[in-house]
Structures are given as C-alpha cells and as structure tokens.
C-alpha positions in Angstrom: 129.5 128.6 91.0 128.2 126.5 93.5 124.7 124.7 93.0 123.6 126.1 96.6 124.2 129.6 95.4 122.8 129.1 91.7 120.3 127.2 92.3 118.4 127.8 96.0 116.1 125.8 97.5 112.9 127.7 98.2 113.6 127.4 102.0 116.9 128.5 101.7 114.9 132.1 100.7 112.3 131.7 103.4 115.1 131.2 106.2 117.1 134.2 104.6 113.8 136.4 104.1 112.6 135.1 107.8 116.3 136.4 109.1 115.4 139.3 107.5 112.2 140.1 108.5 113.6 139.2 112.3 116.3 142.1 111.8 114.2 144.4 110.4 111.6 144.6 113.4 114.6 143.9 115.9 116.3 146.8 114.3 112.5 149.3 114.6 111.9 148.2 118.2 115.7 149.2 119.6 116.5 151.5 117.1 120.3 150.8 117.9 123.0 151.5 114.9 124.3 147.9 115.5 120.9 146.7 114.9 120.3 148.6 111.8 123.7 147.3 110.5 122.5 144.0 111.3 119.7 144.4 109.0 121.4 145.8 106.0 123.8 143.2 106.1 121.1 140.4 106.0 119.4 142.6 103.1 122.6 142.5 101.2 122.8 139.0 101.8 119.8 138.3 100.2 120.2 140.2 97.5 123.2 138.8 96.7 121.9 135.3 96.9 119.0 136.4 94.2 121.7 137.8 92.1 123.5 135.1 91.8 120.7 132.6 91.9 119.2 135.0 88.7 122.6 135.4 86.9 123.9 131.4 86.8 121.6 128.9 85.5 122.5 125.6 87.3 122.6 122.3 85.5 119.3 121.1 87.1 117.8 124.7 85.6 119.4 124.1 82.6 117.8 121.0 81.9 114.9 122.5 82.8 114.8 125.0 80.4 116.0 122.7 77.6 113.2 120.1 78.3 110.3 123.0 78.0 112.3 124.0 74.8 112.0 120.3 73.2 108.4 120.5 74.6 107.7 124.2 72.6 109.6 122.9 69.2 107.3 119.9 69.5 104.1 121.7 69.6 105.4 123.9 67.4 106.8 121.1 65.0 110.3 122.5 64.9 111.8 119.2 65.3 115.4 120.6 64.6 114.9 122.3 67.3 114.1 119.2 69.5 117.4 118.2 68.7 119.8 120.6 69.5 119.2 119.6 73.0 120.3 116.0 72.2 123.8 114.8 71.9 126.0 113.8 69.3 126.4 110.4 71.3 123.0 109.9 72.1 122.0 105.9 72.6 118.7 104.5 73.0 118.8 101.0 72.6 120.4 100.0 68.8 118.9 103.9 68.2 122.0 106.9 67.8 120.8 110.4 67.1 120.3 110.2 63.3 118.2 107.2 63.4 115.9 108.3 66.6 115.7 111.7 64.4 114.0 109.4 61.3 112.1 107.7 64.0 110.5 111.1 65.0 110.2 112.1 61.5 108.0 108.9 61.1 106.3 109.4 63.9 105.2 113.2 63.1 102.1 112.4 61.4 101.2 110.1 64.0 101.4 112.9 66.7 101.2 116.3 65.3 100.5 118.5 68.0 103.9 117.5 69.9 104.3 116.1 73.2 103.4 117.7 76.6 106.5 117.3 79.4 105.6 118.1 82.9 106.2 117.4 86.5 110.1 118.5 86.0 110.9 119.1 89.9 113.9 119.3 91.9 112.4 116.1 93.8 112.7 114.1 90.6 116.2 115.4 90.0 119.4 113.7 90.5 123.2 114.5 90.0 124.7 111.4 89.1 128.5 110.0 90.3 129.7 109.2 86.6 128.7 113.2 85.8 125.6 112.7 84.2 122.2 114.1 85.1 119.2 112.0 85.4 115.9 114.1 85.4 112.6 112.1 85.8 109.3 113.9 84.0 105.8 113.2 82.5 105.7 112.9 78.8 103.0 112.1 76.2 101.9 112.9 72.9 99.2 115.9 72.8 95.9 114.7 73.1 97.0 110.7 73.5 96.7 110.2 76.9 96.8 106.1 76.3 100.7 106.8 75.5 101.5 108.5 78.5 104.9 107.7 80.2 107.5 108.6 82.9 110.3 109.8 81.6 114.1 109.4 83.5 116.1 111.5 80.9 119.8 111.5 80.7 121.6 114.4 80.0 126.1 115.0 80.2 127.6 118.0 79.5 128.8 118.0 75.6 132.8 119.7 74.7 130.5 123.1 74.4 129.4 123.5 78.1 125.8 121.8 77.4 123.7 119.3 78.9 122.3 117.6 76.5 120.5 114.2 76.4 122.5 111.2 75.9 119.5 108.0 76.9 116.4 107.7 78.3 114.3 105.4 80.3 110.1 105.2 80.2 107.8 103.9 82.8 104.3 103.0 82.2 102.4 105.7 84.9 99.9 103.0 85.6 101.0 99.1 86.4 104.0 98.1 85.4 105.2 97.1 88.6 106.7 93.7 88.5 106.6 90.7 90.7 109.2 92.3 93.2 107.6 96.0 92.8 109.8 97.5 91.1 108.8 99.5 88.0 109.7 97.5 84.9 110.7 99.7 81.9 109.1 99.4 78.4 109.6 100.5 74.6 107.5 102.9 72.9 105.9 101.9 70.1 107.8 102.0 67.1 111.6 102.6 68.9 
C-alpha cells in the first residue's frame, strides 16, 4: 500500500474534509442532483482514505508503535519484551544483541522505573535510500533527567516483515555542538 494512503498527513485530511465541507454547502445551496453526487463521491473518498489509513500501519507507524512498546516493557520491566523489537543483527559499536541485552540487564538496577521515549514525530522521521528507517526521539531513564539524550534509531525490516532496530546514534540535548556546529555523538555510560 502506498505510504500516502496508509499513512496521511494531517493536511492531506483537512484538504479532503475542506473539499468536503465545500460540496456539502455547494450541494444545500443549488440543490442540483450533480451537486449532491458531487458530494457523496468526496464523502466516499474520505472514507476510503480513513479506511485505509486505519487498516495498514505504515513503516513510520510501525515504528512508532514498537518504540512506545520498548518504552511500556521498560516501565514495566519486561525487558524481553524490549527486545523483540530489536534485531537479530543489531550493532552498536563492538555491542550485538546478546551482549547489549547483558548490558541492560546490568543496567536494571541502576534505572528501575525504565526509560521515557518521546517526541517520535513525522518531522523527525526519515526513509532511508539503503531501506532502512532512521527515526530521531527523546530518551532518558525515569526520573534521571542528567542522562537525557536524542535518540536517531535505526530500524530494517527483518525476513518476518518487521522493523526492527538494527543501531543507534545519541546526542547530548544540551551542547555538544562541535567546533563546526555540528552535533557530536557520545556513548552512554557503561556501552
């Protein structure tokens, strides 16, 4: 399914639902069959558009959605969970996916509440060319303000149809700038 159709801007709705609206009074003032036939075909249209938009999740949604689940297992401290959503050929530095895992498991009583993820938009989302997905976010332990980063997670579709996260990239929110202004990446503590 194509993204515009499963995944719709919010003005993509307003212009459909302000052709709508448009109809609907041209089709009250004239009261003309043509008009009215106008207006149920700009209905049907977006309809249709909500259908689909409710019925296919898009890869940015889906990302989404898996990024509030690692966020929930977190909090929850469900940290199987957490994982599901990362790959089998996860890298992060000399970390793979069973090593990060016994990095978290270390780190669990250090944070127990989880982390919080936010400010997952469609402005901080980007289809790549090589057919990954890199989704820029908020992230920081519950309650630890002092280790809070920005987040550029990347996620490629696994042999099963998911997107799941492969590496990631953190940003200190404040400084970090360098010399030529651009934002210089750091390590967490501990990875």
């Amino acid at each position: 399914m194509p993204t515009l159709l499963s995944d719709p801007t919010r003005t993509m709705y307003i212009l459909f639902g302000t052709m709508v609206v448009i109809l609907g009074i041209m089709a009250l003032r004239r009261q003309k069959k043509s008009d009215v036939v106008t207006f149920v075909v700009g209905v049907v249209l977006l309809l249709a558009l909500f259908l689909i938009d409710c019925a296919n999740e898009s890869p940015r949604e889906q990302v989404s959605r898996k990024l509030q689940e690692m966020e929930s297992s977190s909090q929850a401290r469900k940290y199987d969970d957490v994982f599901k959503h990362i790959s089998e050929s996860f890298q992060y530095k000399s970390l793979d996916k069973k090593a990060l895992r016994e990095r978290a498991r270390q780190a669990e009583s250090y944070f127990p509440e989880g982390v919080r993820i936010w400010n997952v938009t469609r402005n901080n989302f980007k289809a790549m060319q090589d057919g990954t997905i890199e989704q820029e976010f908020d992230v920081q332990p519950v309650n630890n303000p002092q280790f809070r980063y920005q987040c550029v997670g990347v996620f490629k579709k696994d042999p099963d149809g998911e997107w799941r996260l492969v590496t990631f990239r953190l940003y200190p929110v404040v400084g970090g700038g360098g010399a030529d202004g651009k934002r210089e990446e750091v390590t967490p503590p501990g990875l």
